[in-house]
N, C-alpha and C positions, 0 to 999 in steps of 0.2 A: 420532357419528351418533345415538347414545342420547339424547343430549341434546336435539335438536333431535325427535324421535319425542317426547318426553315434552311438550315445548313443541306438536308438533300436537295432539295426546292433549288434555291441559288445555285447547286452544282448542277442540277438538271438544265436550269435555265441558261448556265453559262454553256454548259455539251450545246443548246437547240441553237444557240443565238454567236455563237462564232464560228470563225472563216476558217475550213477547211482546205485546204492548199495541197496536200497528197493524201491518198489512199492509205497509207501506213498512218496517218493521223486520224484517218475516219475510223481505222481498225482502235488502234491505241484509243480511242475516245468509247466505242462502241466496247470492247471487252472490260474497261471500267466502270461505263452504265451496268452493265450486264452482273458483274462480280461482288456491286454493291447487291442488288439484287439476293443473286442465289445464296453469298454471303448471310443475309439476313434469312432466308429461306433456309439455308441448312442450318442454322441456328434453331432456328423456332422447331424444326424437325427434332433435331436433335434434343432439344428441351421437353418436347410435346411428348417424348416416349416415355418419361418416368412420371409426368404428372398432367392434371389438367389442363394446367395455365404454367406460366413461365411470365418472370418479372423484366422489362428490357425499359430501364432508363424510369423505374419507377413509375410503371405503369406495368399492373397486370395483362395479359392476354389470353385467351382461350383460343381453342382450337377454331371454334367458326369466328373470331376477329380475324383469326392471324388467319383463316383462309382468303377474307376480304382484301384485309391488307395486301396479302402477298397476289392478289388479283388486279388490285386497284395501280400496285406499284409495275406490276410487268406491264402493265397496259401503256401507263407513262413511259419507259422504258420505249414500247415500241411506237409510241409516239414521237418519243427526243429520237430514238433512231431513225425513220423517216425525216423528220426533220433533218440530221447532221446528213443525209444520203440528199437530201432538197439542195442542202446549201451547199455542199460538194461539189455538187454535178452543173448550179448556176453558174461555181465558181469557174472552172473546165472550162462550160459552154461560153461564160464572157470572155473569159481569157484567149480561146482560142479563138472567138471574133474580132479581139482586138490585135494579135497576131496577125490575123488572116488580112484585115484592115490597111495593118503598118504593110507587111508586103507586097501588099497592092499599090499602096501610094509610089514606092520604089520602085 
């Protein structure tokens, strides 16, 4: 289970920490934050209706884990989106000061 938490972790950390360059990237970034997510969420749902707990990667969970879980992870989620919407919008704003810049020199 460690394993796979580190593997979300690094793909979180790679959506927070790279350059955004169009809106269709920030969507394309944000609906895959978002689909791992409900992915695991309708999973657990789906599991939670015939029994207590449900086994994911050899590790049991219960109904009040998996509600932490699935809190703790949308939380990051709208944190790395914030972020990708941070680094977006710096990117926009320098770029279109360094246009603004070169034009002017002209």
């Amino acid at each position: 289970m460690s394993f796979a938490i580190l593997i979300l972790i690094f793909f979180l950390l790679y959506a927070t920490l790279s350059k955004y360059d169009s809106l269709l990237r920030v969507i394309y970034m944000t609906m895959i934050v978002f689909a791992l997510t409900f992915a695991f969420i309708a999973y657990g749902i789906f599991k939670l209706q015939y029994s207590e707990s449900f086994s994911l990667l050899d590790t049991n969970i219960n109904l009040i884990a998996f509600l932490h879980i699935s809190a703790a992870w949308l939380l990051a989620d709208l944190i790395v989106l914030s972020k990708i919407i941070k680094n977006y919008r710096t990117y926009v704003e320098v770029n279109s000061n360094f246009n603004q810049s070169e034009q002017a020199q002209e």
